[in-house]
N, CA, C and O of each residue as an XYZ file, in Angstrom:
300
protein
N       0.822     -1.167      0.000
C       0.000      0.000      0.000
C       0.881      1.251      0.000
O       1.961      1.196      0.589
N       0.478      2.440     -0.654
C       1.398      3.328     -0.654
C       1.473      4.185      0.272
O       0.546      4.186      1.081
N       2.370      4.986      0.413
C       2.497      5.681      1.986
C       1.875      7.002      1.317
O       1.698      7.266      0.128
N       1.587      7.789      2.547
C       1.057      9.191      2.627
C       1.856     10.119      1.674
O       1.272     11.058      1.133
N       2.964      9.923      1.486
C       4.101     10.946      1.251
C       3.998     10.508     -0.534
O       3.964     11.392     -1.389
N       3.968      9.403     -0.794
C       4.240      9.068     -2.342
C       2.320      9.034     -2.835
O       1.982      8.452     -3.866
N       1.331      9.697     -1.972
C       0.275      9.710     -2.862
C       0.262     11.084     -2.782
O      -0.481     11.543     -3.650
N       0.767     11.912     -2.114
C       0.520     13.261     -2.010
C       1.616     13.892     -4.008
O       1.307     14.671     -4.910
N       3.113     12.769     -3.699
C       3.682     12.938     -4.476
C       2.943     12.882     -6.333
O       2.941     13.666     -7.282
N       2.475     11.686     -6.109
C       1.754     11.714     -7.028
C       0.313     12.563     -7.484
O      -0.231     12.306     -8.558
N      -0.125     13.392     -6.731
C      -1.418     13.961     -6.858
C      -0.500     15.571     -7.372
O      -0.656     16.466     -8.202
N       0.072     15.357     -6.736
C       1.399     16.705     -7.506
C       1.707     16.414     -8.540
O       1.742     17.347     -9.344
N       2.027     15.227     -8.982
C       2.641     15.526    -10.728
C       1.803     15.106    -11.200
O       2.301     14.737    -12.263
N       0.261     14.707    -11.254
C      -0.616     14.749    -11.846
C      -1.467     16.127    -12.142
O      -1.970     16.401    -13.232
N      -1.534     17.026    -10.829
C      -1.580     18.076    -11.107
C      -1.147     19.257    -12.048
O      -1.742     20.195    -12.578
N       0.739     18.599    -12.015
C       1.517     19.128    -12.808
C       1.196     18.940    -14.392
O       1.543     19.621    -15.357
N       0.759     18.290    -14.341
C       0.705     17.176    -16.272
C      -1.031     17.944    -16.216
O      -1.490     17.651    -17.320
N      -1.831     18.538    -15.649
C      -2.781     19.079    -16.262
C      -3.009     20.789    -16.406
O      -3.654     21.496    -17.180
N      -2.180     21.028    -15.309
C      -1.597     22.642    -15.421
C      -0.756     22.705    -16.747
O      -0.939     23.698    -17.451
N       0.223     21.674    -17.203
C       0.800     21.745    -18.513
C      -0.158     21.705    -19.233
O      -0.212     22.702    -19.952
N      -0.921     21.038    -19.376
C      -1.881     20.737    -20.734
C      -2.890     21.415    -20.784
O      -3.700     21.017    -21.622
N      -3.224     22.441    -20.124
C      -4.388     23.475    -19.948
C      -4.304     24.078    -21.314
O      -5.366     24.069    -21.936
N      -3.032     24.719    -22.046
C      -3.287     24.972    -22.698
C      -3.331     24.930    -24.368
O      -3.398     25.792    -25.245
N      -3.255     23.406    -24.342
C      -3.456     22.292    -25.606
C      -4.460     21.974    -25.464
O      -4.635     21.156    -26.367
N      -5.481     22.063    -24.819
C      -6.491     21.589    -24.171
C      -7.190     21.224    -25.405
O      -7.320     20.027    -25.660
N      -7.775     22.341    -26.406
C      -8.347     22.374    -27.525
C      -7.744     21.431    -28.781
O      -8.399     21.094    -29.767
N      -6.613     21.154    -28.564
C      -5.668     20.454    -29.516
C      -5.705     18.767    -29.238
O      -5.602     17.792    -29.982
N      -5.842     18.888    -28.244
C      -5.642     17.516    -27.536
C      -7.521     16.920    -27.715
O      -7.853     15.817    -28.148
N      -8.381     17.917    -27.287
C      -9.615     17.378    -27.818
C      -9.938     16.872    -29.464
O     -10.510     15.828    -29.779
N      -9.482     17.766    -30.257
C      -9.746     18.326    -31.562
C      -8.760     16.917    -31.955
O      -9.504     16.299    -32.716
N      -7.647     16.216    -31.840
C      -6.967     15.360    -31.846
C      -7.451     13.747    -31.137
O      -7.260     12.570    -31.441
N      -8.081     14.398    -30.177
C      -8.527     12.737    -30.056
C      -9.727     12.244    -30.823
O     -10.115     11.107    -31.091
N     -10.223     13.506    -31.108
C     -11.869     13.609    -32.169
C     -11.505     13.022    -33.213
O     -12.106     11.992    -33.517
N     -10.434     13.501    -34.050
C     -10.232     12.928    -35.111
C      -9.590     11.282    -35.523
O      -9.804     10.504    -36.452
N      -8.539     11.245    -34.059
C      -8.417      9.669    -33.837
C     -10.063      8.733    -33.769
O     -10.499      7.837    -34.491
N     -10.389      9.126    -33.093
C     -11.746      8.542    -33.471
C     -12.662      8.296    -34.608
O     -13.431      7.380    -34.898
N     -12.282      9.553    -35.218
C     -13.077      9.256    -37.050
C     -12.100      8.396    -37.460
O     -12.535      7.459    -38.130
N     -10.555      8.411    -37.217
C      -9.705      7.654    -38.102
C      -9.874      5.814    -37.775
O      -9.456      5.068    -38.661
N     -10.542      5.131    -36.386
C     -10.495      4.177    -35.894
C     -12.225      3.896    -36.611
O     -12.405      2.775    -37.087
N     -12.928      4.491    -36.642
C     -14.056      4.372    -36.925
C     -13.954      3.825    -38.488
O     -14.236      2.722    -38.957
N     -13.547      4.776    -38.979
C     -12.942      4.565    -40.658
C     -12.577      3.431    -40.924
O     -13.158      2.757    -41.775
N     -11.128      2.829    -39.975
C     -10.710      1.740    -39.806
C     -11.739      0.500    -39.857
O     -11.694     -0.453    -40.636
N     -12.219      0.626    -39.332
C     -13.201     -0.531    -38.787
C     -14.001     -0.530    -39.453
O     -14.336     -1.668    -39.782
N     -14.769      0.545    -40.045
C     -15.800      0.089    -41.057
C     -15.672      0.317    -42.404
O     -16.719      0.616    -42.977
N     -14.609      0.254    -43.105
C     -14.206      0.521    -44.066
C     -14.740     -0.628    -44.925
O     -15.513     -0.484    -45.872
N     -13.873     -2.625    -44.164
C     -14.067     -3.343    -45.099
C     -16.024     -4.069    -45.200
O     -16.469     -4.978    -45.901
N     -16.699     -3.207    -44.221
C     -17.856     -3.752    -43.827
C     -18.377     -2.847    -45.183
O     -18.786     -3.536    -46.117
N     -18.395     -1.585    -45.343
C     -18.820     -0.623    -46.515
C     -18.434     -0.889    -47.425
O     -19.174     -0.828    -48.407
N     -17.100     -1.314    -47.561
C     -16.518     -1.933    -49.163
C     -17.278     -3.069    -49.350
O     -17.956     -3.110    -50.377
N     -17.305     -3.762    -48.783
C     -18.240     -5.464    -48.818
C     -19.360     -5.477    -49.344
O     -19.621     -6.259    -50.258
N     -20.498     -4.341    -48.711
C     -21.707     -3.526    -49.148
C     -21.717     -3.133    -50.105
O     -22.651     -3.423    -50.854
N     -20.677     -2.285    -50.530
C     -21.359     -1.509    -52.442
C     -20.391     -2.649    -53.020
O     -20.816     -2.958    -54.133
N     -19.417     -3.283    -52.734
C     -19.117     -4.177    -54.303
C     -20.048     -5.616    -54.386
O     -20.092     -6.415    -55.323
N     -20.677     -5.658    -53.253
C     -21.942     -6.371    -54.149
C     -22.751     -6.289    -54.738
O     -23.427     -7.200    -55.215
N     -22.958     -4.456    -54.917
C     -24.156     -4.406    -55.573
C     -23.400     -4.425    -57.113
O     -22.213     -4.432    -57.437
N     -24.716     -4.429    -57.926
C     -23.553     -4.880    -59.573
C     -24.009     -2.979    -60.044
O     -23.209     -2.425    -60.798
N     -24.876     -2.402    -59.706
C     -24.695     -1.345    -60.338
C     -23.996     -0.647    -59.697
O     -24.155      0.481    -60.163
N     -23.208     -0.604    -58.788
C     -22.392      0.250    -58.196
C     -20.858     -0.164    -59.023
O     -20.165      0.667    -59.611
N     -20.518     -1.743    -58.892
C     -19.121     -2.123    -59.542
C     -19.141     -2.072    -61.508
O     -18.141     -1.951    -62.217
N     -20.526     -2.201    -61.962
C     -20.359     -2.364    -63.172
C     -20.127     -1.087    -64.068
O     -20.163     -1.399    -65.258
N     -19.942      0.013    -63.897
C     -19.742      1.400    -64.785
C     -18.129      0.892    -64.550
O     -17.330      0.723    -65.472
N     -17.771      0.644    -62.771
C     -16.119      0.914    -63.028
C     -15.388     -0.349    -63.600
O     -14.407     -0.179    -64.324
N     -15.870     -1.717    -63.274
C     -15.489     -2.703    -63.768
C     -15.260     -2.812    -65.722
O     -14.352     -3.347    -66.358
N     -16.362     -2.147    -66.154
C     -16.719     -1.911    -67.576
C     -15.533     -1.255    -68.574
O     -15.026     -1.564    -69.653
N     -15.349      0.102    -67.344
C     -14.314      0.700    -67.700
C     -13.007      0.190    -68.065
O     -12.509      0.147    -69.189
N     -12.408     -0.281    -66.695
C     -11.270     -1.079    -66.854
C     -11.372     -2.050    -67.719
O     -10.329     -2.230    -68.348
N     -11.985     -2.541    -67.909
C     -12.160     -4.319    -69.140
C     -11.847     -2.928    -70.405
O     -10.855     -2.990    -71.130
N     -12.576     -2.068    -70.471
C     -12.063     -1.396    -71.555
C     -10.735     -0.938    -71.924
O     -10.183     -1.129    -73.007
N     -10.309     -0.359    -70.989
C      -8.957      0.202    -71.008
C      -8.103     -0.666    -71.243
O      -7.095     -0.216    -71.788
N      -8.107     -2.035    -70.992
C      -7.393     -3.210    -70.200
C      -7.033     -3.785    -72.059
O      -5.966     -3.851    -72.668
N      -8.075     -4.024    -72.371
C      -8.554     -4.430    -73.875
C      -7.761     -3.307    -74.507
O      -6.707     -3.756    -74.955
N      -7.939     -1.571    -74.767
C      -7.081     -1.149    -75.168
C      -5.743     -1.066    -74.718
O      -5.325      0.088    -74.800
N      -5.371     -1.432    -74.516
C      -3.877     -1.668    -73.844
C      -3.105     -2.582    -74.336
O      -1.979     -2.378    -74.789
N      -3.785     -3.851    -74.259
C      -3.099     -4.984    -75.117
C      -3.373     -4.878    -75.943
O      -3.221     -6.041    -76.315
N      -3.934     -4.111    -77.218
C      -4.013     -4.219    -78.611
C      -3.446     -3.228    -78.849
O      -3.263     -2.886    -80.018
């Protein structure tokens, strides 16, 4: 169990680490916000890709394309 002296210690440099960050405050929100769209993204990326390339009118304009290009290319 910790003694009196090393929780006081610690409630001090925790103190310290939020008196520092007072004024990132906005940066540090605005930054974890966007980690969050980026994990979100992550994660549902291959569930949304899975979704429109089954549909055939969503893959067939671009699939069409490429077979075209693909065809001009080797000839």
């Amino acid at each position: 169990m910790k003694s009196d002296a090393n929780r006081l210690q610690t409630r001090e440099a925790v103190s310290l680490l939020i008196d520092a960050a007072r004024p990132d405050r906005r940066h540090l929100w605005r930054g974890g916000f966007w980690l969050m769209i980026a994990a979100l993204l992550e994660a549902g990326a291959p569930l949304l890709g899975s979704r429109l390339a089954m549909r055939p009118s969503f893959c067939a304009p671009a699939c069409d394309t490429r077979i075209r290009l693909l065809r001009f290319w080797k000839s």
